[in-house]
N, C-alpha and C positions, 0 to 999 in steps of 0.2 A: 539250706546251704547255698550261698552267693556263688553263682558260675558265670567268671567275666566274661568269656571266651567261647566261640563256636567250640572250637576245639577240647576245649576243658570241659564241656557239657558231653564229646564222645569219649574222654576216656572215662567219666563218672559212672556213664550207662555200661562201658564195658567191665566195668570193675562190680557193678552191682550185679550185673547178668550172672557173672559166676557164682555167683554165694550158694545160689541153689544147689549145685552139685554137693557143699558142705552139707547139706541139710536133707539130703535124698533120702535118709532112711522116715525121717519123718514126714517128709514130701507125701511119700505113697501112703504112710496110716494116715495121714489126715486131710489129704486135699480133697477131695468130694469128686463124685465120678458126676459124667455128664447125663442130663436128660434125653433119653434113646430117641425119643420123637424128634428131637431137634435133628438129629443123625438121619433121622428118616427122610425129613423133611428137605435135606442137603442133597440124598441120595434121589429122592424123586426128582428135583428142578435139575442136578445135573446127567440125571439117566446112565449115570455109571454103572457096571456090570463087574461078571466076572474076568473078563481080558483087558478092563481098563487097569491104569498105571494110578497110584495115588502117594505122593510124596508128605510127610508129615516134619512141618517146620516145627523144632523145641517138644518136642515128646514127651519130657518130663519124667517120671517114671509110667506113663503109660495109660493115663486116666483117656484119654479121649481114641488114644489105640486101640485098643481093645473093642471099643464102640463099631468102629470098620471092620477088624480082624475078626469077628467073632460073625458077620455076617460075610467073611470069604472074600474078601476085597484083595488082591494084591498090591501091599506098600511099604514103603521104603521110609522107616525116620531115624530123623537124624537130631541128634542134640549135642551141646558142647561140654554137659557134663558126664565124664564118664561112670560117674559113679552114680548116675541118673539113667543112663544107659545099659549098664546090666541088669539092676531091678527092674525094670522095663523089658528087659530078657525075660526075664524069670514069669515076668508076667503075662508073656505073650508064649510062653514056648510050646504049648499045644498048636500053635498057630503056623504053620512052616509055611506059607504066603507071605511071613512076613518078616522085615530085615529089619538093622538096625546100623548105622553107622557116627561115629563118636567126628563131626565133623561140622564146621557153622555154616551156616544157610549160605552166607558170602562166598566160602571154598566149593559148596557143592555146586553153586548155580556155574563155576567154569567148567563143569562138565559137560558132555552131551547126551543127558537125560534128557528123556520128555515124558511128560507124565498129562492126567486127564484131570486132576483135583490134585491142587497144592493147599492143605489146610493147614491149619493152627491154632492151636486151644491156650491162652493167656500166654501167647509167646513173643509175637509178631512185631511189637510194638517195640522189642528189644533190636531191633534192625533198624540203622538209622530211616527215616522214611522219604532220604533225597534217593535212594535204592530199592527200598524193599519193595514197589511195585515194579520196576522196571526188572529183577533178577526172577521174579516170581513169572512177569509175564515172558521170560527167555525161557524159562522151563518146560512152558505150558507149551502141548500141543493146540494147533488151530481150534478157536471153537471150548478149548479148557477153561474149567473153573478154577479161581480163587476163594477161601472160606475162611475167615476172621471169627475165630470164635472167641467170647470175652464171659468174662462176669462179670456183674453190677452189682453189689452191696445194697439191698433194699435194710429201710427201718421197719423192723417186726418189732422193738420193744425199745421205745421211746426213754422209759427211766432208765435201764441200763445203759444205753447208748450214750445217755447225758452225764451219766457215771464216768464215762469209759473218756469220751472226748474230758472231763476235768482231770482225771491219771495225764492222761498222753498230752493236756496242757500243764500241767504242773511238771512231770518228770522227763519226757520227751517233747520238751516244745520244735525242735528243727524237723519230726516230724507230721508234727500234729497237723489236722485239719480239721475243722468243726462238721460235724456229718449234715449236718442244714446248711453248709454253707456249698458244698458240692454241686455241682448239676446235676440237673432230674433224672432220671435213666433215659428217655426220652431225647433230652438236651444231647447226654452221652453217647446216646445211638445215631441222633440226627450225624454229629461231630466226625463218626467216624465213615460214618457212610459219604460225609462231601468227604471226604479227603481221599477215599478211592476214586471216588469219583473225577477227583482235581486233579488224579493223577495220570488223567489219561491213557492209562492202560488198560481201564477194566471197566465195563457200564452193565448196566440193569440190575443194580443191586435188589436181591430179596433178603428179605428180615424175617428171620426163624427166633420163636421166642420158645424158653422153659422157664420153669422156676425150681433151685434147687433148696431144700432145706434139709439142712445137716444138726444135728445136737449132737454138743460137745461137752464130756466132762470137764470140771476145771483144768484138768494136766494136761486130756489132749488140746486144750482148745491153747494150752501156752505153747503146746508141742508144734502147732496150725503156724503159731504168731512166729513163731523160728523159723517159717519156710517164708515170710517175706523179706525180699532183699532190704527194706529200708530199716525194717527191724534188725536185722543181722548187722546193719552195717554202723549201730549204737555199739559205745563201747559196751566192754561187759558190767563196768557196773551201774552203765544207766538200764540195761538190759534186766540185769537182776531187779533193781527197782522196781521197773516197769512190771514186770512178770509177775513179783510177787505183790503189789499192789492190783492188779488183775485178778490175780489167783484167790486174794482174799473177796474180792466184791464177788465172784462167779460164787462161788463157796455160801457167801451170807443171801446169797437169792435162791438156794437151793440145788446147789454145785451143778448144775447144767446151765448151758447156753446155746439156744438155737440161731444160728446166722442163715440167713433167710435171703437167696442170691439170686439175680435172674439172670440165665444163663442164654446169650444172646450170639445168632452165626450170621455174619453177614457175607454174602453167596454172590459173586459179581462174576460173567462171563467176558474173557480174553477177548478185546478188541481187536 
C-alpha cells in the first residue's frame, strides 16, 4: 500500500494496531507462549525482585504475563484492546500481584508511575518510534530497564514456505513478501538494537535468545493467520482465498504445520 505522507503512514499503523482486539479469542489459542529462559535471562541482568514495579506495554491476552506473574513479580499491563484485556484477566486471575488497565502506552506514560522493567512482547513497534523511547524512559525509575521482546520467523521447511510465498504472490500480492528476500534474524536483531541505541535514552543492550516451535493443525494455523493485523486488514474475500488456498496445501502435506520462531529480548538499561 503507497503511504504519501508522514502523516498517512500514523493513522495506517493506528488503524492496524486495533484489529487484534477483533481477533482476541483466537489471539490466546494460538499465538505461542514465550520461552521461560528468555524471562530468566531478563530477570538475572535486571536483578528485579519481589518490591520492584514492572509495567507491561500491549499484553495481548497474556502470553508473555504470565511468564513474570507466575514467578510473583508485581505488574501493571495495559493494552488498547479491551477485549484482549479481559482474556488476559482470565488468564492471570490466580495471580493478584497483578493488574490490568484498558489504556495506550501514549495515555499511561502522563501519569506518575515509575516502574523497574518496562517490557513488551511483539507490541512496541506499534508506538510511533519518534516517542516510544523517550515515554518509556519517563516511566522508568533511575537505573530501569527497557525489554523489546520480538519473534523472527526462521525457515524449518523450505518446500512449504515456497508453497506459501506463490498463494500470498498470486492471491494477496499488497501483502506478500518473498521469505529469502527478508533479512537474516541477525540483520533483524542488529536493526533494532541501533535504533535504541540511536535513541538516546537507553545503552548496554543484552541479547537474550530462544527458539519457539509450535504445530499447528490446518484450522488452527488459519485461526494464527486471523491474528495478523495485515491479514485482517484483506478484504474478506481475498481473505477467503487466501485461507482456503492455505488450508488446502497444509492438508496435502499431512494437515500439520510447524512454524519455527526465535524468540528474541532485547534488555537496555535507562541512561
Amino acid at each position: 500500500m503507497a503511504i504519501p505522507t508522514k502523516d498517512g503512514s500514523m493513522k495506517m499503523i493506528k488503524d492496524l494496531k486495533h484489529t487484534f482486539n477483533d481477533a482476541a479469542k483466537y489471539y490466546d489459542q494460538t499465538r505461542p507462549t514465550y520461552p521461560n529462559q528468555v524471562f530468566e535471562d531478563i530477570i538475572r541482568l535486571t536483578k528485579i525482585n519481589a518490591d520492584s514495579k514492572l509495567l507491561e506495554v500491549g499484553c495481548g491476552t497474556g502470553q508473555a504475563t504470565v511468564q513474570f506473574a507466575r514467578k510473583g513479580f508485581s505488574l501493571h499491563a495495559i493494552d488498547i484492546g479491551e477485549n484482549l484485556i479481559e482474556i488476559a484477566k482470565q488468564n492471570c486471575k490466580q495471580f493478584n500481584h497483578t493488574s490490568f488497565e484498558h489504556i495506550s502506552f501514549e495515555e499511561h506514560a502522563q501519569t506518575n508511575n515509575q516502574y523497574d522493567l518496562i517490557f513488551s512482547a511483539c507490541a512496541f513497534h506499534w508506538i510511533p518510534v519518534e516517542i516510544r523511547y523517550n515515554l518509556a524512559s519517563k516511566l522508568l525509575k533511575d537505573n530501569g530497564y527497557l525489554s523489546i521482546i520480538t519473534l523472527i520467523l526462521l525457515n524449518n521447511d523450505e518446500y512449504i514456505r515456497s508453497k506459501f510465498d506463490k498463494i500470498y504472490e498470486d492471491i494477496a500480492p499488497e501483502i506478500y513478501e518473498p521469505f529469502n528476500n527478508k533479512k537474516s534474524p541477525d540483520e533483524q536483531i542488529l536493526k533494532l538494537k541501533n535504533e535504541i541505541e540511536a535513541s538516546s535514552f537507553f545503552k548496554d543492550v543484552s541479547i537474550f535468545e530462544g527458539v519457539i516451535e509450535t504445530q499447528y493443525a490446518s484450522e488452527e494455523y488459519i485461526k494464527l493467520l486471523q491474528t495478523f493485523s495485515n491479514h485482517r486488514n484483506l478484504c474478506a474475500q481475498t481473505q477467503k482465498l487466501l485461507y482456503d488456498k492455505i488450508l488446502k496445501l497444509i492438508e496435502s502435506a499431512g494437515g500439520t504445520f510447524i512454524r519455527k520462531q526465535k524468540c528474541v529480548a532485547l534488555t537496555a538499561i535507562k541512561i
